[in-house]
N, C-alpha and C positions, 0 to 999 in steps of 0.2 A: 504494500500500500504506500502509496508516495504519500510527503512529507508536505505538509502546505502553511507558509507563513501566518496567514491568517485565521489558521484552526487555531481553537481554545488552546489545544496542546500547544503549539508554536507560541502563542503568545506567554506559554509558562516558560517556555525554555528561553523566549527573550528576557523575560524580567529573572529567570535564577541568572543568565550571564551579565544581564547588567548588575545586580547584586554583586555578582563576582569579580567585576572590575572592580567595582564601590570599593571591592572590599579588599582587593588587589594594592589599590590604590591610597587607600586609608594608611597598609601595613607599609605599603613603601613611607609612607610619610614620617610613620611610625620611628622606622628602620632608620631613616635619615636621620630625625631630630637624636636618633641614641647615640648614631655614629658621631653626631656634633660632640653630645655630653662625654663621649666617653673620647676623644678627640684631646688631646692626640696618644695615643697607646704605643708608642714605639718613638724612636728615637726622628727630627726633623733635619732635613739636610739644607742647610742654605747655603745657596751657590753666588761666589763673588766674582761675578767674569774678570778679575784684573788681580794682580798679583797681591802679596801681602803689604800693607804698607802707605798704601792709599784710602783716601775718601773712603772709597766705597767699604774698603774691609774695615776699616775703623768705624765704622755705622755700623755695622753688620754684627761684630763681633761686640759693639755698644747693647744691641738692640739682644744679640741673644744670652747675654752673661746678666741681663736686665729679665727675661724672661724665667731662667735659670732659678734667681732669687726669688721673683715674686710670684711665681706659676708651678715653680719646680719641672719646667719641659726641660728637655733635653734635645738641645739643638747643636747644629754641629757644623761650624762653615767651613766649605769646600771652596779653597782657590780656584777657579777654571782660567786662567786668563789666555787672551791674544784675540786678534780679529779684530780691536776695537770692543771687546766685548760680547762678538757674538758667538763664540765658542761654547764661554757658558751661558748665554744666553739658550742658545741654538739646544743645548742641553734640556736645560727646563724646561722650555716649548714641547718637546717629545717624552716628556716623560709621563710618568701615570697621575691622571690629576685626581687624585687623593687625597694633596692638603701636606705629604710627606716629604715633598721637593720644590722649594719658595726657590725666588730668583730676587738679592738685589739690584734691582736696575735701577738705571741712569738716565739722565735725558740722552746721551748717546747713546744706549741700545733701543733707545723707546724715543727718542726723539730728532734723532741726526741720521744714523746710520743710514734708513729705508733710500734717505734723499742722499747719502755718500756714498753708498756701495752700487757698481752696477750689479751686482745678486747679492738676494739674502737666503738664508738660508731658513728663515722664520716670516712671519707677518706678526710683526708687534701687538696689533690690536687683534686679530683674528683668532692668535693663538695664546693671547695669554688670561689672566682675568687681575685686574686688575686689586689690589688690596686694601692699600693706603700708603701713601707720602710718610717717609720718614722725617727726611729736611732738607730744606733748600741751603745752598750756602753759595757764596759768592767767591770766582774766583780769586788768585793775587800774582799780580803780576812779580816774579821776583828773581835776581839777577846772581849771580857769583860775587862774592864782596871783592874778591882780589881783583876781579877781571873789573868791577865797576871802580874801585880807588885807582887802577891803570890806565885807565882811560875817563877820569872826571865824570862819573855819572853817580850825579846825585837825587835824578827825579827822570819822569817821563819824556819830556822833552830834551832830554840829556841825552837818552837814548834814541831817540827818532834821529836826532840830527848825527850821533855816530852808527846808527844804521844807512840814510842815505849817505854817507862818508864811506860805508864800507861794505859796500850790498854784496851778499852771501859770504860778510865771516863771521855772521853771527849764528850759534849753529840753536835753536829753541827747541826744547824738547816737550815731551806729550808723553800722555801714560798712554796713549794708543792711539791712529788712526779712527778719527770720527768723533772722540772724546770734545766734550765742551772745551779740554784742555787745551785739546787740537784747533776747534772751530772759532776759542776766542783767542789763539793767535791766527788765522786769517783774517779774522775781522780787522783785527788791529792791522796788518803788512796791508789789508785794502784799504782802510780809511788814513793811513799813514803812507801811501805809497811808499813803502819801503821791502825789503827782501831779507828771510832769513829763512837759511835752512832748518827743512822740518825734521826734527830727528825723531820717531816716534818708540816708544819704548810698550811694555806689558804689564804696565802699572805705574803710579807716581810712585813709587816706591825706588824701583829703580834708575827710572830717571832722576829722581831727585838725590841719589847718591852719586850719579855721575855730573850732576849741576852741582853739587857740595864739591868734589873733587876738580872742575875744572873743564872736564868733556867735554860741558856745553856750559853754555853763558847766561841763556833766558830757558823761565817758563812760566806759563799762565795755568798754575796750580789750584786745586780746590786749596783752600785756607785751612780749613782743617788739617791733612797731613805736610802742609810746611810749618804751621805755628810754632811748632818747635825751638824748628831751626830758624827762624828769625826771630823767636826769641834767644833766642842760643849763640845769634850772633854769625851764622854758618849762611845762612841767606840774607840777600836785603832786600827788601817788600820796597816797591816803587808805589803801586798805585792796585785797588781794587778793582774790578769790571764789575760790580753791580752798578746801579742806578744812583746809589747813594751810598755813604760811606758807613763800614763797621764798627760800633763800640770794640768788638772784639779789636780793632788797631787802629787805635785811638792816634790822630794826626797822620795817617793816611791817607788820600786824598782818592777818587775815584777819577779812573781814565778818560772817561768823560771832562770832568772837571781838570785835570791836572793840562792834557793836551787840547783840551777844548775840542772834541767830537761830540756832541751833545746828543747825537743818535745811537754811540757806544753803549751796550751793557749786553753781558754775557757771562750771567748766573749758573749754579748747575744745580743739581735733584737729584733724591735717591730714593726711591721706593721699592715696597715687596711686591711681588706678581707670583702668579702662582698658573701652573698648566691651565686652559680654557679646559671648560669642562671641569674644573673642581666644585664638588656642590657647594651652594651659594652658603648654606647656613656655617659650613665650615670658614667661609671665606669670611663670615661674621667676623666670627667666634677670634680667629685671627688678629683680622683689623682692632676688633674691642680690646684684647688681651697686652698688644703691640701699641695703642693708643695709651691706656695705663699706663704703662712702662714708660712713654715717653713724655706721660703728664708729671713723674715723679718732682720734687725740687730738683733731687740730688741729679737724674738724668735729668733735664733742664739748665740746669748750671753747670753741667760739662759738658754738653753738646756748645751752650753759648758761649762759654770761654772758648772755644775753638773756631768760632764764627760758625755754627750751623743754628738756625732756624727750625727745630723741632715742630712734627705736624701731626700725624696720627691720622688725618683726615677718613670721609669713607671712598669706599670702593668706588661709587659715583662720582664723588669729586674728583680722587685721582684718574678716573677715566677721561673727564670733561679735561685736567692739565696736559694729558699725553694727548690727547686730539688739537689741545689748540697750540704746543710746545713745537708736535711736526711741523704744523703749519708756518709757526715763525722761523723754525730753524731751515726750512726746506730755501728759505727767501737767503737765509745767511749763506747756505750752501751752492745757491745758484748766483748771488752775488759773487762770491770768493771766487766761484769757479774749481772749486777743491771734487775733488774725486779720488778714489781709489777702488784698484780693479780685484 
């Protein structure tokens, strides 16, 4: 006897299987919310696309020894560095989105590269999900002391004018191709027409021991990992690229202001991302946990001593900065003319 949708029977076996999605669907939801609570049960890996030493590992390693205390997670960063960053980017993008494998990114992996590289190996937006903003912090522009007492350079236009006196021996280096480290020295050699060799390295860390040593002369560093050494006396800080000048370096002057480019400024960011596809309630749970920690005083007053800007923000907001971060930087990168293959 054939089967008919519209017999009584038919109509019981639609309504037991809509029950059974209902009810299908209920348990996943169920399932979900337990996985959040019981989140995270195993150890978290967070990946720092660039060597040890820089910015970004020094947030990184801020944000999970912060966690550590006040959550008791156990979190574990993994240097990936080279590419600019997309190596370990390019990592977390494929891995299992779980919630197990975070990515600190930068406005370089998330905001420069797409518009620097002719292939990527990821889609920023497509493949990641976004968390929250750790902290903005402004670059600094800062030079070799021997090399600046050698040749008279005591501020920014000190060095423009023995830059055009000496186009290409100035060798500037970069924690990587693409890095804001890289982008806001283009910016600078195009609004200053001047020339200096890009020397790009796999983290400020390293470059900034071969700029202490002599190797290179300039670099346009996140603030963060050189305060050290200018306060230590081993660098000398000319001028900042934000918009406005740091408490953190107090009589510092912004590049804008110092050389009078008043369209100058070239900040940089660090945020967590996590694989697309990690469920949302875990991506909460995350952001909330990570926001604490960087509400604390005590994280607050050491992130600002070092010139970073603490944020926590949500998932949404950091979404809307990385949408409108490519767009400004995509204008810096087509201005410069900078590429790499």
């Amino acid at each position: 006897m054939s089967f008919h949708r519209n017999t009584p029977r038919g109509q019981g076996r639609r309504r037991i299987l809509a029950a059974g999605l209902a009810c299908a669907g209920l348990l996943a939801g169920i399932g979900s919310l337990h996985a959040a609570d019981a989140y995270p049960s195993k150890p978290i890996r967070m990946v720092v696309p660039f060597a040890p030493g820089g910015t970004t590992d020094i947030l990184a390693r801020a944000v999970a020894a912060e966690l550590s205390k006040m959550q008791g997670w156990n979190v574990v960063v993994d240097n990936r560095p080279g590419a600019g960053g997309n190596i370990g980017a390019d990592m977390v993008a494929k891995a299992d989105p779980d919630g197990y494998t975070l990515l600190m990114g930068t406005v370089g992996t998330h905001g420069i590269n797409q518009s620097l590289y002719a292939k990527m190996p990821f889609d920023p937006i497509r493949d990641f999900a976004p968390i929250t903003l750790v902290a903005a912090v402004p670059n600094v522009l800062v030079v070799n002391p021997a090399f600046a007492q050698e040749n008279r350079i005591e501020n920014v236009n000190d060095l423009i004018r023995y830059a055009k006196a000496n186009p290409g021996k100035l060798n500037m280096a970069s924690s990587g191709n693409g890095t804001s480290i890289h982008l806001a020295g283009e910016l600078f050699k195009t609004q200053t027409k001047t020339f200096m060799v890009h020397m790009p390295y796999k983290g400020s860390g390293p470059a900034l021991a071969d700029l202490v040593a002599g190797t290179t002369q300039v670099m346009f560093d996140n603030l963060p990992s050189s305060m050290a050494l200018i306060k230590g006396g081993k660098l000398k800080a000319l001028a900042v690229t934000s918009a406005r000048p740091t408490p953190a370096l107090p009589g510092i002057p912004t590049i804008a202001e110092a050389a009078k480019l008043p369209s100058y400024e070239a900040s940089s960011w660090f945020g967590l991302l996590a694989p697309a596809g990690t469920p949302p309630d875990i991506i909460k749970r995350i952001q909330q946990e990570v926001a604490k920690s960087l509400g604390t005083p005590a994280m607050r007053e050491k992130l600002q001593a070092q010139g970073a800007e603490p944020s926590g923000n949500t998932p949404e907001q950091f979404a809307a900065l990385i949408r409108s971060e490519t767009t400004k930087w995509a204008k810096v990168v087509r201005d410069s003319g900078a590429k790499v293959d």
